[in-house]
VOKOL-972956 format. One line per field, with one value per residue (C-alpha): residue number from 1; residue in one letter; x negated, y negated, z. Coordinates in Angstrom, 2 decimals, always signed. Layout:
i = [NUM / ...] .
aa = [A / ...] .
xx = [X / ...] .
yy = [Y / ...] .
zz = [Z / ...] .
END
This chain:
i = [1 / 2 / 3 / 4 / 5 / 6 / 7 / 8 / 9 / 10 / 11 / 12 / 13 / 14 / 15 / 16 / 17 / 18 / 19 / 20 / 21 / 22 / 23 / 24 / 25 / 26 / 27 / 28 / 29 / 30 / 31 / 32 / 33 / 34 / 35 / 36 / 37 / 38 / 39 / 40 / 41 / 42 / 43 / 44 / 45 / 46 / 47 / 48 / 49 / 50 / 51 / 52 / 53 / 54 / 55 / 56 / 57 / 58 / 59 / 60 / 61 / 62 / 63 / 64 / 65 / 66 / 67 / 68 / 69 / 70 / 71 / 72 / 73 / 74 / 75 / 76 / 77 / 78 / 79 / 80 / 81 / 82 / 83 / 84 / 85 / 86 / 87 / 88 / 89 / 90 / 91 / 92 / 93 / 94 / 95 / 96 / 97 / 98 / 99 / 100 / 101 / 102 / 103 / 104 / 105 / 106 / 107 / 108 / 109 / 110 / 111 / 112 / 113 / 114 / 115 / 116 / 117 / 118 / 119 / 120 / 121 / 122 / 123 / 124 / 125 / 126 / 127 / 128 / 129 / 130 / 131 / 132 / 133 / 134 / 135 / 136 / 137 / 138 / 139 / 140 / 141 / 142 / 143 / 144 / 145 / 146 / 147 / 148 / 149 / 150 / 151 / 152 / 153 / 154 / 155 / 156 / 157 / 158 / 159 / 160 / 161 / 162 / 163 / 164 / 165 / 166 / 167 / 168 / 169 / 170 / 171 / 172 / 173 / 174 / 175 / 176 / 177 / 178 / 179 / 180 / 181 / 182 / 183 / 184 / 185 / 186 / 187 / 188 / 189 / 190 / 191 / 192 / 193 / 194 / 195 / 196 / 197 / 198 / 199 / 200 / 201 / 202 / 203 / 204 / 205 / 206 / 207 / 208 / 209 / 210 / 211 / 212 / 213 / 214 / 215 / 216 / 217 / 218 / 219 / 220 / 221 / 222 / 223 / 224 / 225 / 226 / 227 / 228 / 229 / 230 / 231 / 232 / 233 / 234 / 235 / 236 / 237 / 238 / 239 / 240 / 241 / 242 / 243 / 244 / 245 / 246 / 247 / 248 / 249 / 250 / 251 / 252 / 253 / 254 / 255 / 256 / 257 / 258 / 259 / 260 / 261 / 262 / 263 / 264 / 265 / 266 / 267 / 268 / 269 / 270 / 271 / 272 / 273 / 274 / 275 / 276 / 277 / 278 / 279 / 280 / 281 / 282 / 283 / 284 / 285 / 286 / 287 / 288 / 289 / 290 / 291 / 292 / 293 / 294 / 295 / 296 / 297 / 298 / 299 / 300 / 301 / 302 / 303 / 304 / 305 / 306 / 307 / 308 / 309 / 310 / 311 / 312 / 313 / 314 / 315 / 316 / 317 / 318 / 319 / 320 / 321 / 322 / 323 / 324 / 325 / 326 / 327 / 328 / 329 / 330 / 331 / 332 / 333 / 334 / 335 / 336 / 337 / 338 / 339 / 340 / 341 / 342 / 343 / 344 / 345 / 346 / 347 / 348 / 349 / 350 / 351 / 352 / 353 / 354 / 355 / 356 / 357 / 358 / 359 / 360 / 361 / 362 / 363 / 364 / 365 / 366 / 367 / 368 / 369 / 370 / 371 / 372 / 373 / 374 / 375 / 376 / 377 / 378 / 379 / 380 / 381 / 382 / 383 / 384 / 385 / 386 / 387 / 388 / 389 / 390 / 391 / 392 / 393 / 394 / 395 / 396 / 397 / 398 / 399 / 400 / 401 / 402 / 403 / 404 / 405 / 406 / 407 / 408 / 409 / 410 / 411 / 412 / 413 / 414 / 415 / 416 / 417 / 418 / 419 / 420 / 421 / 422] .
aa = [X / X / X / X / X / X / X / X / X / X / X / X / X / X / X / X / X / X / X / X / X / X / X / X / X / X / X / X / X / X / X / X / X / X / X / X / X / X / X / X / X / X / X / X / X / X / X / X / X / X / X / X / X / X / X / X / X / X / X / X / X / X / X / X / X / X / X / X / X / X / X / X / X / X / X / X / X / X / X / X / X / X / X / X / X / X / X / X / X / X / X / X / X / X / X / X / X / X / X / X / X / X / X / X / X / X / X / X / X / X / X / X / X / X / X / X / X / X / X / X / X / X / X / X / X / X / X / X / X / X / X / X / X / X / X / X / X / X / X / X / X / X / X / X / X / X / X / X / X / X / X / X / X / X / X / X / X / X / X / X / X / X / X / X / X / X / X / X / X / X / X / X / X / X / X / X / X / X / X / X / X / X / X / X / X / X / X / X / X / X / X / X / X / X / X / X / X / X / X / X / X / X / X / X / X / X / X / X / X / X / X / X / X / X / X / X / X / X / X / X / X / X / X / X / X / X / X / X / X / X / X / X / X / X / X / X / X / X / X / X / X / X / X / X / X / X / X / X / X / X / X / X / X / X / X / X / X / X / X / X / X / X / X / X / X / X / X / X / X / X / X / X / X / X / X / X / X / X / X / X / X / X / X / X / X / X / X / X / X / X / X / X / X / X / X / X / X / X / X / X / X / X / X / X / X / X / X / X / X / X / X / X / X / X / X / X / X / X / X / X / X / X / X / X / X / X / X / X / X / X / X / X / X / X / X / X / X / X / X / X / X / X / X / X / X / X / X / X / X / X / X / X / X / X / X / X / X / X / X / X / X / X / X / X / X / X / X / X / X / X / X / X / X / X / X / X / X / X / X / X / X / X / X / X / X / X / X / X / X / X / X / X / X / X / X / X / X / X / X / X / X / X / X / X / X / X / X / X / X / X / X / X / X / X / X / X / X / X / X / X / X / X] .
xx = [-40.36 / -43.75 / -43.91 / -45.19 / -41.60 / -39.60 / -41.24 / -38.09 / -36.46 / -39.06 / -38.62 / -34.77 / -35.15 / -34.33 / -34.84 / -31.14 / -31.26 / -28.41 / -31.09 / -31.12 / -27.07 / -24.15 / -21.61 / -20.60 / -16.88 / -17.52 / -19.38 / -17.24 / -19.34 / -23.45 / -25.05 / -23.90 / -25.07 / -28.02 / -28.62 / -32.04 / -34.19 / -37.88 / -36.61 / -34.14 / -37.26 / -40.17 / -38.40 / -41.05 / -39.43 / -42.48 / -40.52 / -37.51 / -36.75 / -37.13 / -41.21 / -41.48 / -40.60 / -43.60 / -45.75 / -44.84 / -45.23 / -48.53 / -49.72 / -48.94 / -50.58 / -53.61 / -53.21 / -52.75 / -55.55 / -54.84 / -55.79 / -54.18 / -51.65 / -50.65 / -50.41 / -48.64 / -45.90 / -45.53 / -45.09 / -43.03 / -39.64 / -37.27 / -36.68 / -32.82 / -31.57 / -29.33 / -31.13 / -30.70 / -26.70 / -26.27 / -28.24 / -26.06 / -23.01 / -22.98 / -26.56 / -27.17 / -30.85 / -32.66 / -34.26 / -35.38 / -36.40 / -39.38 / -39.92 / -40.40 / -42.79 / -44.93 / -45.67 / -45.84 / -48.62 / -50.24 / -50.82 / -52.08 / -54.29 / -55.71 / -54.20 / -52.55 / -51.97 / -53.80 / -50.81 / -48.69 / -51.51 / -51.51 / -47.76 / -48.12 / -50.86 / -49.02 / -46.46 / -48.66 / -50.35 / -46.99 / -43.90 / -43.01 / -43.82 / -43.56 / -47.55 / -47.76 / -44.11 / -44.56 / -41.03 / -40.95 / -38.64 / -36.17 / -36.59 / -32.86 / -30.49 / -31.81 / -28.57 / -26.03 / -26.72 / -26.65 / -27.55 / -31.23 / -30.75 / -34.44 / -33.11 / -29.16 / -26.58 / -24.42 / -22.40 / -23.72 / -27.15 / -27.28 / -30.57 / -31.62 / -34.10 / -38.00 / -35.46 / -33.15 / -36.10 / -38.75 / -36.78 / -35.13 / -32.91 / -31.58 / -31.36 / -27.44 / -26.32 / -27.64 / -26.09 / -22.58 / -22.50 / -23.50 / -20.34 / -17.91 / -18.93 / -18.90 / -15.61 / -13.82 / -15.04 / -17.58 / -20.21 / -23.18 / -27.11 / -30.43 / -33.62 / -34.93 / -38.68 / -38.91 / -36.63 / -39.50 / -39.83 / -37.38 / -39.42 / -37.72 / -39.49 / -42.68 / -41.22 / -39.86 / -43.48 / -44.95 / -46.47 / -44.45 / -45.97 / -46.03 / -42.17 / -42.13 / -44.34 / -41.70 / -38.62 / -40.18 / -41.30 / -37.80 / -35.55 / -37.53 / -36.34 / -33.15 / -32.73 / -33.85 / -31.14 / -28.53 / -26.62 / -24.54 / -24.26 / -26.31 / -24.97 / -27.04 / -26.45 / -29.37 / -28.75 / -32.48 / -32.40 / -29.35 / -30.63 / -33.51 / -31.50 / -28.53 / -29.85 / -33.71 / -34.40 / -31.41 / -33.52 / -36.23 / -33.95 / -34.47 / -31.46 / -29.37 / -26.25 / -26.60 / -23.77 / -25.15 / -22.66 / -23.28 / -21.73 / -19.29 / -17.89 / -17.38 / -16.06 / -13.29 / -12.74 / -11.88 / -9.97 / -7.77 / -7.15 / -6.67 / -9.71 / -10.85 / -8.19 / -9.21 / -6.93 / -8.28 / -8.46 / -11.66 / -10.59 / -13.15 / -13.46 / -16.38 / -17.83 / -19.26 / -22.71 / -23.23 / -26.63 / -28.18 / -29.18 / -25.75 / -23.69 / -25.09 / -28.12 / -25.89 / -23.78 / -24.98 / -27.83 / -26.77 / -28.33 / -29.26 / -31.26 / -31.66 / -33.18 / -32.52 / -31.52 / -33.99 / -31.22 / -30.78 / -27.59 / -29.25 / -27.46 / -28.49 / -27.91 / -26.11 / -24.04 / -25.84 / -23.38 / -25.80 / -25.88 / -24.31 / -23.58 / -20.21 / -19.44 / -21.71 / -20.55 / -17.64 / -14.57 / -15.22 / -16.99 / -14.03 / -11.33 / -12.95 / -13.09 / -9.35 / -8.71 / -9.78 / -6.82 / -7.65 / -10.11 / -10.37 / -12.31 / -13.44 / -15.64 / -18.86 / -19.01 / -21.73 / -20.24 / -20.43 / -22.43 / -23.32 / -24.64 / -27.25 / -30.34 / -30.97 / -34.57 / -35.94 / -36.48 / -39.48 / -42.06 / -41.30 / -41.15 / -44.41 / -46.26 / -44.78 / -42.17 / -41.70 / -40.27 / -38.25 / -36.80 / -36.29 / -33.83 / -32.28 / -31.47 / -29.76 / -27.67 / -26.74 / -25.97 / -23.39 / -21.81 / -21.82 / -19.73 / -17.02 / -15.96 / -17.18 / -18.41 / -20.15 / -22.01 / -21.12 / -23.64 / -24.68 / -27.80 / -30.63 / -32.96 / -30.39 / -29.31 / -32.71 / -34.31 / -30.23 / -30.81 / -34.60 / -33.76 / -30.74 / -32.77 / -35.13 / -32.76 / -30.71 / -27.42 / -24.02 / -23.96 / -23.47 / -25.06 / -23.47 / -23.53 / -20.13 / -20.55 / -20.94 / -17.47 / -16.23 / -17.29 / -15.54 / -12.50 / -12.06] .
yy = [+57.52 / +58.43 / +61.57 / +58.91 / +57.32 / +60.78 / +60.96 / +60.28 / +62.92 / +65.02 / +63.53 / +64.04 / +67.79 / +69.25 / +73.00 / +73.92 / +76.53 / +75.15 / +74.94 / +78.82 / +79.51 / +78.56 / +76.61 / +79.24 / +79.01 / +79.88 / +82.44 / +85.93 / +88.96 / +88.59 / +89.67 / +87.43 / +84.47 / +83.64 / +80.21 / +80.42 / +82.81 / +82.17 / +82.25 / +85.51 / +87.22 / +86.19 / +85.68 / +83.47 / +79.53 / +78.05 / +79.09 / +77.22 / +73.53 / +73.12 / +74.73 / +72.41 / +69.22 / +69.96 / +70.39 / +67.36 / +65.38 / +66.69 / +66.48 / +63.24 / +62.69 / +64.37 / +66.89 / +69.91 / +71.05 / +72.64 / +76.34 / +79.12 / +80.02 / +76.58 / +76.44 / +79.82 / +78.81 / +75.24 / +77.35 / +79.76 / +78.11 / +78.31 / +74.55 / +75.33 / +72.86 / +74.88 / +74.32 / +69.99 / +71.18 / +73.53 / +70.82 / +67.98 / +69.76 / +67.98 / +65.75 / +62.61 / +63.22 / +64.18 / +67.99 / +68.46 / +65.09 / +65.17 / +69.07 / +68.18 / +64.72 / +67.96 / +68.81 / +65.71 / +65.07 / +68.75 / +67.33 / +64.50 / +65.54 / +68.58 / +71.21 / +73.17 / +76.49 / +78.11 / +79.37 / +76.05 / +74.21 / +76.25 / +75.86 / +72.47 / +71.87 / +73.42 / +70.73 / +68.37 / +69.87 / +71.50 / +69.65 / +73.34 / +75.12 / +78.30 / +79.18 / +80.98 / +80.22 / +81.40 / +80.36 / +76.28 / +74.87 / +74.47 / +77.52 / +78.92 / +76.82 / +77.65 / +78.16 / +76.46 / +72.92 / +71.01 / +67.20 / +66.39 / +63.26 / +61.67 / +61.70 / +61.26 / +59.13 / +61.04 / +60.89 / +64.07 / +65.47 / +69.28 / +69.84 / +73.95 / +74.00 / +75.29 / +78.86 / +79.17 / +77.90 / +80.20 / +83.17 / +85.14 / +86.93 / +83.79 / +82.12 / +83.12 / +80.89 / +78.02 / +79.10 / +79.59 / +76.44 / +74.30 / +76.68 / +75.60 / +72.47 / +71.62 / +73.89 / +71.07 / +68.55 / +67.18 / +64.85 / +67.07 / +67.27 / +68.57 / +67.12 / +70.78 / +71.17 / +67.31 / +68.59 / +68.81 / +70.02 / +68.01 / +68.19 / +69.21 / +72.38 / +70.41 / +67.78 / +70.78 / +71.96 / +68.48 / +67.52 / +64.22 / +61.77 / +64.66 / +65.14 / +60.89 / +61.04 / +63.41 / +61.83 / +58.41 / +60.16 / +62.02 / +58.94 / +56.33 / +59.60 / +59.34 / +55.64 / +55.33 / +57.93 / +55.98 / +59.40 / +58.34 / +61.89 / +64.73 / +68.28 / +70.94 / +74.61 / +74.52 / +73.61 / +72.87 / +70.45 / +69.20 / +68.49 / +66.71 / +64.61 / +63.75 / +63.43 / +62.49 / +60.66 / +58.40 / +58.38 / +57.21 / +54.10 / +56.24 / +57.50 / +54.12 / +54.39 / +58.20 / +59.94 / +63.35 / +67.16 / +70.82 / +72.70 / +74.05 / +70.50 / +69.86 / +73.01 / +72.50 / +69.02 / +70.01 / +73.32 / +71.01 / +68.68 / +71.13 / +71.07 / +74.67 / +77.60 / +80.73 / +82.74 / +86.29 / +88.68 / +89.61 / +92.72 / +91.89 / +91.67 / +88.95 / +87.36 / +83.19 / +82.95 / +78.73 / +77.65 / +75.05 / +72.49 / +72.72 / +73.01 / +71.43 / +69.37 / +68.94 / +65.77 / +62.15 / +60.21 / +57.70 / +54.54 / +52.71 / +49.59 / +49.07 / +49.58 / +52.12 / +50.44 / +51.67 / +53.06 / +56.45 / +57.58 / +57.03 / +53.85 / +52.37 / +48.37 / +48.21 / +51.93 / +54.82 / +57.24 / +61.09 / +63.32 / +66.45 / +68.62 / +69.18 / +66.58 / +69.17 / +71.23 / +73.78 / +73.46 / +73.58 / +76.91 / +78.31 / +76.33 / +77.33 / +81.48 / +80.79 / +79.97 / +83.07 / +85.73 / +89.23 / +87.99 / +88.79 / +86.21 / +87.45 / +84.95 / +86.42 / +85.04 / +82.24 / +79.96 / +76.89 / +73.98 / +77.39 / +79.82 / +82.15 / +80.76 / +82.86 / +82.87 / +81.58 / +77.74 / +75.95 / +77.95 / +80.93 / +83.07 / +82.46 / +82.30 / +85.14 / +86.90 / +90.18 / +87.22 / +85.99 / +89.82 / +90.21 / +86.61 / +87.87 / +91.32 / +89.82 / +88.30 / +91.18 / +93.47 / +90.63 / +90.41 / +94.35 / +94.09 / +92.34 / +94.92 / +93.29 / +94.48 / +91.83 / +88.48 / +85.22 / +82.10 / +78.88 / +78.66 / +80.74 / +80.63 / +82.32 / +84.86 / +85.64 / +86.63 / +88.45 / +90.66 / +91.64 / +92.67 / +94.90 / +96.13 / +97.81 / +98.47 / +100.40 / +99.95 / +98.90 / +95.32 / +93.33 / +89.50 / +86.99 / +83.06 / +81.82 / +80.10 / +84.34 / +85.26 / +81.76 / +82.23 / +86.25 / +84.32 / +81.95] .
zz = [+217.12 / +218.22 / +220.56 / +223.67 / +223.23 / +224.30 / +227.57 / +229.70 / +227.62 / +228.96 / +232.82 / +232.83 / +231.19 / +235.16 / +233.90 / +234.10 / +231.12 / +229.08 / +226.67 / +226.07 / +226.09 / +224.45 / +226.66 / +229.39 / +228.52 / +224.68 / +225.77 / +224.68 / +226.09 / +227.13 / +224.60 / +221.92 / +224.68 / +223.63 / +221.29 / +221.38 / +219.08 / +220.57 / +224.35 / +223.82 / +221.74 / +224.15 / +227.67 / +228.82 / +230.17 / +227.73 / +224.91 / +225.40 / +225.19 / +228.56 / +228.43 / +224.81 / +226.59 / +229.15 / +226.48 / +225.23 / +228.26 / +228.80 / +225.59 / +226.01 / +229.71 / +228.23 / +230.55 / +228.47 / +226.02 / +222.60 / +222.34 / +220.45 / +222.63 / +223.47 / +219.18 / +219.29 / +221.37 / +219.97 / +216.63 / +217.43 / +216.94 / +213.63 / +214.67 / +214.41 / +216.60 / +218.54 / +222.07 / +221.44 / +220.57 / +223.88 / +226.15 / +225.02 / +225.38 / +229.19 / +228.93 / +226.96 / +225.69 / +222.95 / +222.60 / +219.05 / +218.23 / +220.97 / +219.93 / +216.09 / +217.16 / +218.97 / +216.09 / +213.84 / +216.52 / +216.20 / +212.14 / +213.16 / +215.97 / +212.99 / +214.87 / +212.57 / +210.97 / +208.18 / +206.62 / +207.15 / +205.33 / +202.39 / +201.99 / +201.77 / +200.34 / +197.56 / +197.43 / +196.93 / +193.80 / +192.38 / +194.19 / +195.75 / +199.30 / +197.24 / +196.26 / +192.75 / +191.43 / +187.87 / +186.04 / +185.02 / +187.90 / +185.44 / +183.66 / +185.35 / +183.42 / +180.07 / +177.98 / +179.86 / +177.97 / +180.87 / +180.89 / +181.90 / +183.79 / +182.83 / +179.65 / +179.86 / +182.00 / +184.81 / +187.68 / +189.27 / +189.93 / +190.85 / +192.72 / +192.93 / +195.20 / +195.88 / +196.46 / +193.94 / +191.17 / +191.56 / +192.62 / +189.38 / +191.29 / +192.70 / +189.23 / +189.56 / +192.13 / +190.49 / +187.18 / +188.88 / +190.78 / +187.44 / +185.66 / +188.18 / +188.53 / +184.49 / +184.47 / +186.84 / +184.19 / +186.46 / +185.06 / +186.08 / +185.03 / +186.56 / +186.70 / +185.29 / +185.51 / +187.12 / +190.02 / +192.96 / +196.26 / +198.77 / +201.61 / +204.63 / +205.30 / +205.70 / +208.11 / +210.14 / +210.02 / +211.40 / +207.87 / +208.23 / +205.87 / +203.14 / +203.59 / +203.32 / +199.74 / +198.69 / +199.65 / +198.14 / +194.88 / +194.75 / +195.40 / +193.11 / +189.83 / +191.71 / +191.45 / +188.20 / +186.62 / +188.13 / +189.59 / +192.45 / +193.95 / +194.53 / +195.30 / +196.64 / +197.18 / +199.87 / +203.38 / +203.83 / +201.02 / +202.05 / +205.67 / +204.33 / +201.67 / +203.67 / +207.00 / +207.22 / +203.89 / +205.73 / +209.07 / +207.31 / +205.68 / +202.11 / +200.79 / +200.48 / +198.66 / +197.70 / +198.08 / +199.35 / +199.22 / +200.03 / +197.33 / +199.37 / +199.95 / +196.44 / +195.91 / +198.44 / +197.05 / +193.22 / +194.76 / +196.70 / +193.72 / +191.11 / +189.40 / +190.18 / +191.09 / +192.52 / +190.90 / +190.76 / +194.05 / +195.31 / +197.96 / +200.36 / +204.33 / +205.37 / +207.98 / +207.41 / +208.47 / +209.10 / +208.27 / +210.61 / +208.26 / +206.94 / +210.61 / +213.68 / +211.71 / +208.95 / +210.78 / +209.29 / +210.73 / +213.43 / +213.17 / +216.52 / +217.75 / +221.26 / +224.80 / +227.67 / +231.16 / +233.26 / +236.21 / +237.68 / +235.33 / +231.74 / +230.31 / +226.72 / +225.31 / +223.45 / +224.02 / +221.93 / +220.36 / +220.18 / +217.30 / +219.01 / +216.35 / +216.58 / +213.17 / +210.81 / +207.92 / +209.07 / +207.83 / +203.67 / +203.12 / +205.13 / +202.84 / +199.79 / +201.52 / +202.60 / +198.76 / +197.53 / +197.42 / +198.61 / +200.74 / +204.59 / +206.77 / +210.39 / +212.60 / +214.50 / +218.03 / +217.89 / +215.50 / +213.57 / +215.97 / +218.29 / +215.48 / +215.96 / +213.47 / +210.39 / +211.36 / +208.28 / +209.73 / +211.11 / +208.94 / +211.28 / +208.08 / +206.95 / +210.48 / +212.27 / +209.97 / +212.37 / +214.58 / +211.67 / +210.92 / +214.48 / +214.69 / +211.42 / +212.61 / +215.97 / +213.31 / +211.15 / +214.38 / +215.27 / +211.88 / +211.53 / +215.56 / +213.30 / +211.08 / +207.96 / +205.02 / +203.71 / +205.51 / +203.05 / +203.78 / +202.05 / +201.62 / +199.82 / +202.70 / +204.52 / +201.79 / +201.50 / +204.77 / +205.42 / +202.51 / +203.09 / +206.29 / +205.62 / +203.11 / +205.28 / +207.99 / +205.09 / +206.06 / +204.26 / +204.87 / +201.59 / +201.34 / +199.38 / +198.88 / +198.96 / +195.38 / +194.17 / +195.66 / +194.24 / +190.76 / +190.95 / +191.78 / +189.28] .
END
């Protein structure tokens, strides 16, 4: 929906600051209360959900003119979700939506940043956000004679990712994941060099109708390979291909899993064993795009009742993020023998953001560090040697910051400790 259509999420926002914690009874000491990155960094009300839904109101009125700190704050958010996840713990309303259409809107009113621009314009001339990738996108499965599925029937498409691609060191997880996966006898292929850019990062950015030519050009190679499923080890990609190519009515029958669903699928039927210990004390790290914006698009036609206590025709059921990826990356780390699992406070629909989100990175990456670094500091509280995620974007930003903090902390993507195990 347009951004004019959110207003009465904006009217019934009444300031209460739910926005910026987690629930108060989850809450286990203060300083692991914050859920909000930009308003626990900056301290200012403008820079959480409850200052973004004024904006957006009067942006809307036309009462609020654009001007570089007006863009600064509107960009200044990993778009992680966690504020819309907090606020509807008691409210029935809609935070990110109306924060993301402030943006969409930015785009289209040509208020944009230079950096964000560049990023993708580069999807549109090489189907990645990455600028200057040198490796062909499907360069990382050279040698593992895997199907190409523009040339061959299969059941299962493995999409890398803009990440995993065009970053060597990253080449691994890929290679693992298509191992496993072709280990359990699984009917897997790749779409190599025609694999392209997914999308989501721009749509997070506001560059909406790019993120639509992408999902459109994606899902017509999609469709014409027959695959039924597609299994990603990216929580961005899987956000975009699970949850917003089916908001936009694009992803039809696709049946859409996170690695670490599959994985706990063929470990409880037998397919793959973890056999071999891996002496190892961890902490999980959930991704957003895989946790709280991870849940399934819900579908709904119909009107609000215009009455005091907010009533919808027919009844509207509200993506909360409690139904998002959780429980499999912790089955298939439970599998493992030898290994220790110890939870971090914020967790699973409450998680502290990576900080990589929202084009943060690339427009204000001291920002990024700084949301990363909260992060480490909480998994380091837990007595854990190493922090195990999901996703690359994740894995990334982790282990450039612990690199130049220097300390012990080891980063791993649960498909690495998998593959060690079996």
């Amino acid at each position: 929906m347009p951004l004019k259509d959110y207003v009465r999420e904006t009217e019934i926002c009444c300031g209460c600051s739910c926005c910026k914690f987690i629930p108060l009874e989850k809450i286990k000491e203060y300083k692991h209360s914050y859920v909000c990155p930009s308003i626990a960094k900056y301290n200012f009300n403008t820079y959480a959900a409850f200052g973004r839904l004024a904006f957006a109101k009067n942006l809307v009125d036309k009462t609020l003119e654009y001007s570089d700190k007006v863009l600064e704050v509107i960009y200044n958010c990993q778009m992680c979700g966690a504020c819309d996840t907090s606020c509807k713990y008691a409210m029935d309303m809609d935070v990110l939506e109306p924060i993301n259409e402030t943006r969409i809107k930015c785009v289209e009113d040509g208020q944009t940043l230079p950096v964000l621009d560049k990023l993708v314009a580069s999807m549109r001339k090489q189907g990645t956000m990455l600028p200057g990738a040198k490796a062909k996108r499907g360069q990382w499965a050279e040698g593992l004679g895997v199907k190409d599925i523009t040339k061959e029937k299969v059941q299962v498409l493995f999409h890398a990712g803009c990440r995993i691609s065009y970053n060597k060191d990253m080449w691994k997880l890929a290679q693992a994941s298509v191992k496993l996966l072709k280990k359990a006898g699984v009917d897997v292929g790749i779409a190599g060099d025609n694999e392209s850019c997914c999308g989501g990062r721009a749509y997070q950015m506001g560059y909406r109708e790019d993120f639509l030519n992408q999902a459109k050009k994606n899902m017509e190679m999609i469709k014409k390979s027959g695959v039924k499923t597609l299994v990603t080890g990216c929580a961005d990609c899987y956000n975009a291909f699970k949850v917003l190519y089916d908001k936009f009515d694009l992803k039809g029958s696709l049946e859409v899993l996170h690695t670490t669903e599959y994985f706990a699928r063929l470990i409880k039927d037998g397919k793959l064993k973890p056999t071999k210990k891996v002496a190892l004390k961890v902490t999980y790290h959930d991704p957003c795009r895989l946790g709280r914006l991870g849940e399934s698009w819900i579908h709904w036609k119909g009107k609000e009742i215009p009455e005091p206590v907010r009533l919808f025709n027919p009844p509207r059921e509200f993506m909360r993020g409690t139904n998002g990826i959780y429980e499999p990356p912790r089955d298939v780390l439970k599998s493992i023998p030898g290994l220790k699992l110890v939870e971090m406070d914020r967790i699973k629909e409450y998680a502290w953001c990576c900080g990589s989100g929202g084009g943060v990175s690339e427009t204000n990456h001291e920002f990024a560090k700084w949301t990363a670094n909260e992060r480490i500091t909480e998994a380091e509280s837990t007595g854990a040697e190493a922090i195990v995620t999901a996703c690359p974007w994740c894995e990334s930003i982790f282990g450039d910051t612990i690199k130049a903090k220097g300390n012990a902390l080891k980063v791993y993507d649960i498909v690495e400790i998998l593959e060690k195990s079996i």
